[in-house]
KOLFI-565450 format. One record per residue (C-alpha): residue number from 1; x, y, z. Coordinates in Angstrom, 2 decimals. Layout:
N
   k    east   north      up
 NUM       X       Y       Z
...
! end
This chain:
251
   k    east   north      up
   1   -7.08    8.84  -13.54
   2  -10.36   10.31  -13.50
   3  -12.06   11.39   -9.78
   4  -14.67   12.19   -8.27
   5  -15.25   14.14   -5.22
   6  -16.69   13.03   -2.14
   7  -19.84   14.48   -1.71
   8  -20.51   13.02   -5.33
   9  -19.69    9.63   -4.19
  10  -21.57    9.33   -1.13
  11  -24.53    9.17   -3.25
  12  -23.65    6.89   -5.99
  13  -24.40    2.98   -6.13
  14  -21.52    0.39   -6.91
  15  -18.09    0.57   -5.69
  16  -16.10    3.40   -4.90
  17  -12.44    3.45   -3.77
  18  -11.06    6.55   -2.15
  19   -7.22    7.49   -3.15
  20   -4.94   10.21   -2.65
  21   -4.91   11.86   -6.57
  22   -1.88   12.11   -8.14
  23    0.65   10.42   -5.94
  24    1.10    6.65   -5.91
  25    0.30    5.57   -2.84
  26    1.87    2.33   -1.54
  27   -1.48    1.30    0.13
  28   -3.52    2.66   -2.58
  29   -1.82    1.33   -5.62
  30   -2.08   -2.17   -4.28
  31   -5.96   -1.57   -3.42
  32   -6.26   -0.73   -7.50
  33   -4.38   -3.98   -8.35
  34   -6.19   -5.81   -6.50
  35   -9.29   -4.91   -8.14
  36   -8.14   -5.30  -11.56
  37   -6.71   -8.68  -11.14
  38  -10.50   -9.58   -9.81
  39  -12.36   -7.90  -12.26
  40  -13.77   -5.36  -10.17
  41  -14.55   -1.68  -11.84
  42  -14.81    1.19   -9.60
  43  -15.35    4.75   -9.56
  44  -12.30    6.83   -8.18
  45  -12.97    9.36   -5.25
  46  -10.55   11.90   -4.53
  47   -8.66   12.25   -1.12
  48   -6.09   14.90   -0.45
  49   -3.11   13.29    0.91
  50   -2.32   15.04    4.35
  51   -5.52   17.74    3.96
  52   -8.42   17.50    6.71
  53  -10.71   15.89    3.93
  54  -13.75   17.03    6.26
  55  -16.22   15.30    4.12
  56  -14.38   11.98    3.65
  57  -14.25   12.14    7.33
  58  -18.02   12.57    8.00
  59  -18.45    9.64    5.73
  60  -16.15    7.31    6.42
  61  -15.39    8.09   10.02
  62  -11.81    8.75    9.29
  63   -9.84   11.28    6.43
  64   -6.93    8.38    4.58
  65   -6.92    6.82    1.91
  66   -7.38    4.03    0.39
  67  -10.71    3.41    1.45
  68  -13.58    0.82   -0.37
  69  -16.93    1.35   -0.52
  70  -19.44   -1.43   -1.94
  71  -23.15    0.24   -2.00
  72  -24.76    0.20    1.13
  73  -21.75   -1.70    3.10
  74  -19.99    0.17    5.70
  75  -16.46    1.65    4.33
  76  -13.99   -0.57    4.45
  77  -11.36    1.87    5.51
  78   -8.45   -1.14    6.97
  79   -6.31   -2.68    4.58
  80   -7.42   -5.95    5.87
  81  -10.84   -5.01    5.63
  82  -10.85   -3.69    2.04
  83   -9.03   -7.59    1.16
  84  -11.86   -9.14    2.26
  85  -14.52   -7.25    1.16
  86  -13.04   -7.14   -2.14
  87  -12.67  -10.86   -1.56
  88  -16.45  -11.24   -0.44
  89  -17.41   -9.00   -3.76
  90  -15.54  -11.40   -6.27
  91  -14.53  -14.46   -4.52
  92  -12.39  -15.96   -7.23
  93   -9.47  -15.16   -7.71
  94   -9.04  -15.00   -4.30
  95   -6.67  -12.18   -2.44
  96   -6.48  -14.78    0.77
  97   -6.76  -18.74    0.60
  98   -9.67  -20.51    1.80
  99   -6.88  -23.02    3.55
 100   -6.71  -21.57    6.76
 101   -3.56  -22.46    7.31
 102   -2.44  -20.82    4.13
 103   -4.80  -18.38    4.51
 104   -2.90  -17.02    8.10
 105    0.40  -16.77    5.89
 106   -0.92  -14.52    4.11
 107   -2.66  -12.60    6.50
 108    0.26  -12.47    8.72
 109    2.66  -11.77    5.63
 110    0.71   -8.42    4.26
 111    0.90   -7.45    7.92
 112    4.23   -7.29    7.50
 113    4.42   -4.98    4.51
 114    1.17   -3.19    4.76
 115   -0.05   -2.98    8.15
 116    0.84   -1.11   12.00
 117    4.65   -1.63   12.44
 118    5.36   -3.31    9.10
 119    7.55   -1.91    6.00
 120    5.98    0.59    4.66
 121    4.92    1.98    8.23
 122    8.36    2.14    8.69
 123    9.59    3.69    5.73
 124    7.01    6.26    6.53
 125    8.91    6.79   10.09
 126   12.13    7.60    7.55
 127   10.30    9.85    5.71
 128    9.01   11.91    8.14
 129   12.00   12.42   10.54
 130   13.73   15.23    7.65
 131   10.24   17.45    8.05
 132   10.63   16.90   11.85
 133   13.69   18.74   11.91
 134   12.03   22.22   10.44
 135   11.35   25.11   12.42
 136    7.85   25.34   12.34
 137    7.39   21.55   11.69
 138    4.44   21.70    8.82
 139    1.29   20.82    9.66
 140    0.96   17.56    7.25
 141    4.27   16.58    8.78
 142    2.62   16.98   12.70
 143   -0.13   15.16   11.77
 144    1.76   12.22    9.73
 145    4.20   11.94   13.07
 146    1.41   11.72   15.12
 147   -0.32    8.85   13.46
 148    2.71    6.73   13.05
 149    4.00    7.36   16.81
 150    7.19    9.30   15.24
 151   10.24    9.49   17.18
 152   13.88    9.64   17.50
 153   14.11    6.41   18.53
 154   11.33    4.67   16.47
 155   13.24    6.37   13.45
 156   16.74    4.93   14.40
 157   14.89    1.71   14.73
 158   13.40    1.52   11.20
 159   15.78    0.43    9.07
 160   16.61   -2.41   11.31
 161   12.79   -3.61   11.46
 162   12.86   -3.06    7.53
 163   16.17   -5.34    7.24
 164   14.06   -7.79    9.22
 165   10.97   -8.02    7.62
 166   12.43   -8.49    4.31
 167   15.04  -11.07    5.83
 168   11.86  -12.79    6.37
 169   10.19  -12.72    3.42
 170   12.96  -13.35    1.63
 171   13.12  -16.58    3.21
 172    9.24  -17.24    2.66
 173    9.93  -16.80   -0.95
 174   12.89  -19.28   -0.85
 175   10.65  -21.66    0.86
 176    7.94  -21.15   -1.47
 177    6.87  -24.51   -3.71
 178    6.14  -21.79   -6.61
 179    6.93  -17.91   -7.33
 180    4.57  -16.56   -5.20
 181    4.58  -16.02   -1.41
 182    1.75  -18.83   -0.69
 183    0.50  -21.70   -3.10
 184    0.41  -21.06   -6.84
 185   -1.64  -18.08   -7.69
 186   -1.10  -14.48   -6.00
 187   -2.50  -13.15   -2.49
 188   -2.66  -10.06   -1.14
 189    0.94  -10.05    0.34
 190    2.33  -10.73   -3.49
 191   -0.18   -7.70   -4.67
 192    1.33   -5.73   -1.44
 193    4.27   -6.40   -1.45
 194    4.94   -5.48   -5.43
 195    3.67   -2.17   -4.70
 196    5.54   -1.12   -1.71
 197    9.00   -1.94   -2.86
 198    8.21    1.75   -4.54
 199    9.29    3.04   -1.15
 200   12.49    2.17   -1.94
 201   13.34    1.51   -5.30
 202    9.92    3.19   -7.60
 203    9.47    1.83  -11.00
 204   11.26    4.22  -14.09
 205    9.49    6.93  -15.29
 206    8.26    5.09  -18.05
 207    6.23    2.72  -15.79
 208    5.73    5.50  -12.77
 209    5.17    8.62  -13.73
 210    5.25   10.22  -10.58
 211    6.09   13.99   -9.47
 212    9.60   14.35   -8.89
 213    9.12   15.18   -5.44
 214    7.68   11.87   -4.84
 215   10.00    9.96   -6.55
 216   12.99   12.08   -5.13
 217   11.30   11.38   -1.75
 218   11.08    7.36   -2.27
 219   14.18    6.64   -3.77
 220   16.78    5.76   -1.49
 221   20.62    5.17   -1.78
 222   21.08    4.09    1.45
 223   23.07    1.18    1.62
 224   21.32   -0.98    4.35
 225   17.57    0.00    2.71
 226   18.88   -1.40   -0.50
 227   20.22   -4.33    0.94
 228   16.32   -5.27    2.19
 229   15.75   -5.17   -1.77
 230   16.96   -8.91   -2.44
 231   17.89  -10.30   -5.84
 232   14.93  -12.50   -5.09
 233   12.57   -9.83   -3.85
 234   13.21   -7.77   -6.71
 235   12.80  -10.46   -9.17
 236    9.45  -11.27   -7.45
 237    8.46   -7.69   -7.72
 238    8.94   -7.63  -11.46
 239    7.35  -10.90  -11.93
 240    4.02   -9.24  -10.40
 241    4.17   -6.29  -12.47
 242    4.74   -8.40  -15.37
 243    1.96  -11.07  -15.07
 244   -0.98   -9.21  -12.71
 245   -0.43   -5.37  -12.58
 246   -0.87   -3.11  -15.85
 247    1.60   -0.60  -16.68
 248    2.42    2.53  -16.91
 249    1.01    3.29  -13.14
 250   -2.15    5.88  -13.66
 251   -3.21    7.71  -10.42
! end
């Protein structure tokens, strides 16, 4: 994927989305999916995953990624926020029902996997606790611990919360009248969750082309993480990648 760097973004009309280059970020990923299944072009702006990204900062008031920016809007720089916008851009095919009912499901179901104390938040806990134990801990590692309230404890606690979560939507998908998580066309918890079963289990190669220390990093042969990757889950996953998301990944 082609990038652009802040300070040459700040200045251009249209829509922008800020990702971390190179790496497939969970968050990210689903962000460009997203996009593409609504038709949405964008131009790519470079963030360095873990750097100080000063400038990104003094524009967007904070230095993550993924982060969408629609002309003169303010940044969109919450997960929720960057649904809706992207929803407010393009408003069919919707990311979140108009139903509010339906619409809270899926709300409350991408919170799950994509938000404060949800899967991937989690899995980021797990991730984190090996760097913790190196003497100096690096920097990126201090400042990742810091903004997900690392732990001993909220590490031993992970997998359980994982095994929970996925319990759950396991059980959503079960209940499902269709193949998605709510109604009959995809929402923003389908898009999420499709993207952040990468934690876990990535995509081959052939489909992912990530650095090995990514992919070495995200794969997992734990026996209770795999066991939050249902038969059902996993089938869902594919399903999205099959219908809605192109392949191979490009970041």
């Amino acid at each position: 994927m082609e990038y652009i760097e802040v300070e040459q973004a700040i200045e251009l009309p249209g829509l922008r989305l800020v990702l971390s280059a190179g790496v497939p970020g969970p968050w990210g990923e689903a962000a460009k999916a997203m996009l593409a299944y609504k038709g949405l072009d964008f131009t790519a702006v470079r963030q360095e995953g873990g750097g100080e990204n000063a400038a990104l900062k003094a524009w967007t008031g904070q230095s993550s990624a993924p982060v969408l920016v629609a002309d003169d809007l303010p940044p969109a720089c919450h997960w929720l926020d960057l649904v809706t916008l992207a929803d407010r851009l393009q408003p069919a095919p919707a990311l979140l029902p108009e139903e509010p009912a339906l619409r809270a499901q899926a709300v409350g179901l991408s919170t799950l996997i994509a938000g404060a104390e949800g899967f991937g938040w989690q899995r980021r806990l797990m991730m984190i606790h090996p760097m913790m134990a190196v003497n100096p801990v690096p920097e990126v590692a201090a400042n990742l611990a810091h903004r997900y309230g690392y732990s001993e404890s909220a590490f031993h606690a992970a997998p359980g919360r994982m095994q929970q979560i996925c319990g759950y939507l396991d059980q959503q998908l079960q209940q499902a009248a269709g193949e998605y998580f709510v109604g009959d066309a995809p929402s923003a918890a389908d898009f999420y969750w499709a993207n952040f079963v990468g934690m876990i289990k990535p995509l081959p190669p052939e489909a992912n082309p990530m650095p090995d220390w990514i992919r070495t990093l995200y794969t997992t042969e734990d026996p209770g993480l795999l066991q939050c990757l249902t038969s059902r889950l996993e089938a869902h996953r594919d399903m999205m990648y099959q219908r809605h998301i192109s392949l191979p990944l490009d970041f």
